[in-house]
Backbone bond lengths (Angstrom), bond angles and torsions (degrees), N, CA, C in turn:
res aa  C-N    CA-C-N  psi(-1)  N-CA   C-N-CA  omega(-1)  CA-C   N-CA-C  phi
1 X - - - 1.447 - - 1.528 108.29 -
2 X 1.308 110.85 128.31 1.669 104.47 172.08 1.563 131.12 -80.67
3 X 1.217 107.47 157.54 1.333 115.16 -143.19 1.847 83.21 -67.43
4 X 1.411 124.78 151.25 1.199 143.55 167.42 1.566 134.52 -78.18
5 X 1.411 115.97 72.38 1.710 110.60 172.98 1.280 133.48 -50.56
6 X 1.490 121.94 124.48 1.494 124.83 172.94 1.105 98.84 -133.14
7 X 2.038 86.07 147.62 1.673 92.89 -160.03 2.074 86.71 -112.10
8 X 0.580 110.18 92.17 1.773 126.10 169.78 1.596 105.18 -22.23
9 X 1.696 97.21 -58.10 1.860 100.11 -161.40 1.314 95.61 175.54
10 X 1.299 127.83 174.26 1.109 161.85 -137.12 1.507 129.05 -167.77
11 X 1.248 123.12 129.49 1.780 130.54 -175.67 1.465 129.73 -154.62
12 X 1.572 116.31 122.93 1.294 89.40 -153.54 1.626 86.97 -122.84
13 X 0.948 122.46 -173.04 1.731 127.66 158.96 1.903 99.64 -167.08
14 X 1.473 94.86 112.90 1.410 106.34 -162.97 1.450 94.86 -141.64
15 X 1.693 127.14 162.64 1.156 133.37 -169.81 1.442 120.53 -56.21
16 X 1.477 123.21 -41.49 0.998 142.70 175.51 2.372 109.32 -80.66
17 X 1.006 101.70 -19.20 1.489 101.64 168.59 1.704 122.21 -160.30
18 X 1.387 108.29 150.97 1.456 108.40 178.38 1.015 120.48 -99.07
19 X 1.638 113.89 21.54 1.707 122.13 -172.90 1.159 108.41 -155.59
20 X 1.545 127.37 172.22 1.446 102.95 155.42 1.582 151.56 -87.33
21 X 1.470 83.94 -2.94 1.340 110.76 159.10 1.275 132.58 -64.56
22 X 1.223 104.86 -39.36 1.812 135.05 171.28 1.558 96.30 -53.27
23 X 1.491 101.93 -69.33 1.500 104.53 -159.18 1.685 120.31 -74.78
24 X 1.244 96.68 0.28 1.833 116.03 -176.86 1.790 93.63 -90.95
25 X 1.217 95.80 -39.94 1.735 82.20 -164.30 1.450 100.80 -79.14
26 X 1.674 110.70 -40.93 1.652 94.85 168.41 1.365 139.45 -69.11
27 X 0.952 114.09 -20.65 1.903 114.05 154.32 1.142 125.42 -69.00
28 X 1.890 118.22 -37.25 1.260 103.67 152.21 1.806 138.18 -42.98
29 X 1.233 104.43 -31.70 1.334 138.57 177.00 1.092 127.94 -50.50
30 X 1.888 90.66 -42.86 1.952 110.77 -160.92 1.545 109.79 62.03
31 X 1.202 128.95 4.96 1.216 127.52 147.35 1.705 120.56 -35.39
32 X 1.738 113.78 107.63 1.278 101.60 -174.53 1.958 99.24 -121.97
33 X 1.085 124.72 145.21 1.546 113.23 -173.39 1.692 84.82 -131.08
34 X 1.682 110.98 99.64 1.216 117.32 170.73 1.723 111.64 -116.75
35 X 0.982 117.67 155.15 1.461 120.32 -177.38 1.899 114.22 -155.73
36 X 1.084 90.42 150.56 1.846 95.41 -175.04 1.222 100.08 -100.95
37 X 1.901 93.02 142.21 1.698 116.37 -154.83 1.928 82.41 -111.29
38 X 1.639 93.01 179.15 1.684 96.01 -174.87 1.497 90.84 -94.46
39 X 1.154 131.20 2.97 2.070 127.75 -179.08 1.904 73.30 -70.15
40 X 1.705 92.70 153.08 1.476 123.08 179.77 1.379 131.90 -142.90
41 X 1.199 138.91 83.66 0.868 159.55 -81.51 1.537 94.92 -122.36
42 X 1.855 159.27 173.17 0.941 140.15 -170.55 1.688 137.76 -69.27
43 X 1.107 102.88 -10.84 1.464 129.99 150.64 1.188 132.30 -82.23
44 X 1.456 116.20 0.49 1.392 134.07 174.09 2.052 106.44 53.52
45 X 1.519 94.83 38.30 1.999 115.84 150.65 1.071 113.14 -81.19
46 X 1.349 129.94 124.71 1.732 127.01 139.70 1.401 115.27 -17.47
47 X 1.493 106.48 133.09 1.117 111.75 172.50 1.875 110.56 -82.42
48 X 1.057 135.41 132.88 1.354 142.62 166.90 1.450 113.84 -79.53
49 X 1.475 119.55 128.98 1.342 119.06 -144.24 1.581 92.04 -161.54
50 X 1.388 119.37 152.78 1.535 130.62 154.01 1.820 107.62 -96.50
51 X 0.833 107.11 114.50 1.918 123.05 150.22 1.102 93.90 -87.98
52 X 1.964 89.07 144.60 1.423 128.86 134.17 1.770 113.35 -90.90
53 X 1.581 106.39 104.12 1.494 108.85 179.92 1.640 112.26 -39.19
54 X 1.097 119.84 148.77 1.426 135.89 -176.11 1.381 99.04 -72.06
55 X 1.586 132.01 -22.60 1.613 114.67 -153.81 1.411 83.74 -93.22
56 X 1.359 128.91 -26.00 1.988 134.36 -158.42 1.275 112.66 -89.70
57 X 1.968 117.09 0.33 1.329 142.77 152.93 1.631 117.59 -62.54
58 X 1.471 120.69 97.46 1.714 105.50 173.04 1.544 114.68 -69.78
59 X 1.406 105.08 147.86 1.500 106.42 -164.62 2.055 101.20 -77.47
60 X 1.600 94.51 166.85 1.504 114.03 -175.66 1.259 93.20 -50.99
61 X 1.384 101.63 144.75 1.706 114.34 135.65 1.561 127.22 -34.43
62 X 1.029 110.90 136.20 1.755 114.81 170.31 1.870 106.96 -29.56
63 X 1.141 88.59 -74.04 1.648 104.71 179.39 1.314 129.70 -38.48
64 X 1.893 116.53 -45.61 0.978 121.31 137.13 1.147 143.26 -38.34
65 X 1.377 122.29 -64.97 1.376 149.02 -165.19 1.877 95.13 -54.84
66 X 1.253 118.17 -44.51 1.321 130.48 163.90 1.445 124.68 -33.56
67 X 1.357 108.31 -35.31 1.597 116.34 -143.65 1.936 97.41 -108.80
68 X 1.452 114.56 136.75 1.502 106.64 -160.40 2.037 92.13 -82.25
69 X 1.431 121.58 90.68 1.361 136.63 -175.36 1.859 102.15 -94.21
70 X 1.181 120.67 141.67 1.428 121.69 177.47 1.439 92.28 -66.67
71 X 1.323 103.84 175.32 1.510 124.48 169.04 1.466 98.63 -62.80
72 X 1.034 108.46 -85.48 1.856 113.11 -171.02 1.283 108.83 -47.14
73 X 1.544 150.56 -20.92 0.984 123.98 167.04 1.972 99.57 -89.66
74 X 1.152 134.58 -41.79 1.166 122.19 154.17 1.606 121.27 -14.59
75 X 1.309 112.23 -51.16 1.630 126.67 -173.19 1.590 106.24 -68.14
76 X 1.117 92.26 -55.69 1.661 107.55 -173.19 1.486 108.88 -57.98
77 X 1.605 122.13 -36.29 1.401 117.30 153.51 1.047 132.74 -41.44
78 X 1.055 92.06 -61.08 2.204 104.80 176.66 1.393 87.64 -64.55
79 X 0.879 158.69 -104.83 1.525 153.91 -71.79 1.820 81.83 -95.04
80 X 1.537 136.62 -46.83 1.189 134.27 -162.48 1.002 105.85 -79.03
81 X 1.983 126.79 -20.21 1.556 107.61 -162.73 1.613 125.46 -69.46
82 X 1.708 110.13 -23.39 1.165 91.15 -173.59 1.825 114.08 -112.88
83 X 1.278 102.15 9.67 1.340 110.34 167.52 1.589 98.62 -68.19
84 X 1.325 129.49 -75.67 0.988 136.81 -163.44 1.843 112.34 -56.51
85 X 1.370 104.86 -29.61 1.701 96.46 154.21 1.208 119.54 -80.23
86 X 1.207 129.18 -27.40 1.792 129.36 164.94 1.485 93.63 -47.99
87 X 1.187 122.26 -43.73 1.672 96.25 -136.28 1.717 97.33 -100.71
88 X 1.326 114.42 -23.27 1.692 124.46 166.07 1.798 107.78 -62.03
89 X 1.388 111.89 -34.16 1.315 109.80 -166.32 1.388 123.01 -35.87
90 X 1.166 111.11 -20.30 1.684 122.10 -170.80 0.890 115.83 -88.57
91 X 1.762 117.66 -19.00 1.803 109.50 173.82 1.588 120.24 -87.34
92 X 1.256 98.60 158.92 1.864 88.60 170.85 1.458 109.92 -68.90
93 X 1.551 107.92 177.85 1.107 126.11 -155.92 1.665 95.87 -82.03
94 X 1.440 89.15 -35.86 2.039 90.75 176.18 1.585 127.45 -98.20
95 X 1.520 98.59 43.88 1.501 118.92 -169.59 1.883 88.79 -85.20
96 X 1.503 120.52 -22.50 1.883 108.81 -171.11 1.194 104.03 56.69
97 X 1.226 85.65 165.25 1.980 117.59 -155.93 1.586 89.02 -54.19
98 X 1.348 116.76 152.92 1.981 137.34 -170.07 1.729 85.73 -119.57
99 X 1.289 92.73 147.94 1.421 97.57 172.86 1.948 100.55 -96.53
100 X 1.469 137.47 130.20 1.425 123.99 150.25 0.991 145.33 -130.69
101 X 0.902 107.11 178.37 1.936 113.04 -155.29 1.581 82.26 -123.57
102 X 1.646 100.34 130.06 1.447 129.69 172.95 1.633 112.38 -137.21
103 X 1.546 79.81 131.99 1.870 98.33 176.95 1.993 87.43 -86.09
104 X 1.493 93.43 143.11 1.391 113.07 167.46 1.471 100.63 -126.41
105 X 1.621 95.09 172.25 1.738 90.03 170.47 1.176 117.93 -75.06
106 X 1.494 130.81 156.28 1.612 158.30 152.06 1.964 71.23 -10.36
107 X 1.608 75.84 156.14 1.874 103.42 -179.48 1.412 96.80 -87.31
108 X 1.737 107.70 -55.69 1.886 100.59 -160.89 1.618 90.66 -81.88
109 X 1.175 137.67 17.69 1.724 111.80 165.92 1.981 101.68 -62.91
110 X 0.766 131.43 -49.36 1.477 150.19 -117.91 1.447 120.96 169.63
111 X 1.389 101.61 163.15 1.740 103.47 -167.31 1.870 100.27 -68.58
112 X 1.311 91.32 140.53 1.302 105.10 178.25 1.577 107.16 -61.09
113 X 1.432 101.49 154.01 2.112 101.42 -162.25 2.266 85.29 -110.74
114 X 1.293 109.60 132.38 1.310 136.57 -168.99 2.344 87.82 -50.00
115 X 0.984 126.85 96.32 1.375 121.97 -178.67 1.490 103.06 -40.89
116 X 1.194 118.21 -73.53 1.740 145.26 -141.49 1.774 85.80 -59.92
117 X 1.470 94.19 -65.02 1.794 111.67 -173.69 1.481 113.13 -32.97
118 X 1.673 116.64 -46.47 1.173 132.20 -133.75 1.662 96.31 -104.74
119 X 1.598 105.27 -34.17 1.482 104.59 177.87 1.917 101.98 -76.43
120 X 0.818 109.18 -24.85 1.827 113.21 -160.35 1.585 71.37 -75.33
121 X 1.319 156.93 -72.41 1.336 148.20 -68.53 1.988 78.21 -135.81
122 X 1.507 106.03 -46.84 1.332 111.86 172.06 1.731 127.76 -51.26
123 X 1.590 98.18 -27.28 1.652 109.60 -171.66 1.210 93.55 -80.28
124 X 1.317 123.86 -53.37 1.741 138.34 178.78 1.625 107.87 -29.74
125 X 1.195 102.11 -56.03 1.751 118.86 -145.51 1.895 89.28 -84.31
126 X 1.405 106.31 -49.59 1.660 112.02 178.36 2.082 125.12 -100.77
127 X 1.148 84.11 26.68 1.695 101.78 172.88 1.400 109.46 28.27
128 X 1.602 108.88 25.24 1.498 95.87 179.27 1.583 107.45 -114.66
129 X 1.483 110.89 135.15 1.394 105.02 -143.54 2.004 88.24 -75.49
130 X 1.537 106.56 148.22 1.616 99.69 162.24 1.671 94.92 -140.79
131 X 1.506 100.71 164.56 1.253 139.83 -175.09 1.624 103.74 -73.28
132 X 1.402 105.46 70.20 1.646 102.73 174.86 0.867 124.99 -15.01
133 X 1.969 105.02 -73.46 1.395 130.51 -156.39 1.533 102.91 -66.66
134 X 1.270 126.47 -30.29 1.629 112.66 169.31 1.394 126.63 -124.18
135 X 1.803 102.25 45.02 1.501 106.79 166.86 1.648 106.45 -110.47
136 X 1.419 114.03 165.49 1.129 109.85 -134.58 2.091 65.85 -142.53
137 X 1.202 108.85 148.53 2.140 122.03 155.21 1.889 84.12 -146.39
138 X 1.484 88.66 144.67 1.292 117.63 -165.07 1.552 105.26 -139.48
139 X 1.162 106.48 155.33 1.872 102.37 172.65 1.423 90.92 -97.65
């Protein structure tokens, strides 16, 4: 018999919402909040892009906040912490460490982000305990 997937819940924090509720009602909507970044594209155009505003980011952990982290992996912290508590919210407290699987960015965009580092650094930042040894970040 094959092994059985359940999907618990779901969390998103995307330009158009800070929940998933947010972001359901604004696509229902067609609500799009796009804006041009200073990246320039081969014609030297703005690239057109969705942000998540920096202020709608909760700040690092102490522990973090400590540690000399790039911006973008800094970002990439915030941007996961409260999706990933949205989307755990539904288990009990004595559900133990989840094993997960994370999309990262493409390898050749940019320097590849440290996997192992980044998930340990992720449990830290979002207090939700996970299963090191069988979580997996992927481009």
């Amino acid at each position: 018999m094959p092994a059985e997937i359940v999907i618990v819940g779901c969390g998103m924090m995307t330009p158009v919402g800070l929940s998933t509720p947010e972001t359901a009602a604004s696509t229902r909507s067609r609500t799009g909040r796009l804006t041009a970044i200073e990246w320039r594209d081969s014609r030297f155009q703005p690239f057109t892009v969705g942000v998540v505003p920096e202020d709608a980011l909760p700040d690092l952990v102490p522990e973090l906040a400590e540690m000399p982290l790039t911006y973008r992996e800094s970002r990439m912290l915030r941007l996961a912490t409260a999706p990933l508590q949205e989307c755990l919210a539904a288990l009990p407290k004595t559900a133990g460490p989840l094993p997960l699987i994370l999309a990262l960015p493409e390898l050749h965009t940019i320097l590849p982000i440290k996997d192992a580092e980044f998930l340990a650094r992720l449990a830290r930042q979002t207090g939700v305990g996970l299963d090191l040894a069988r979580s997996k970040a992927l481009p």
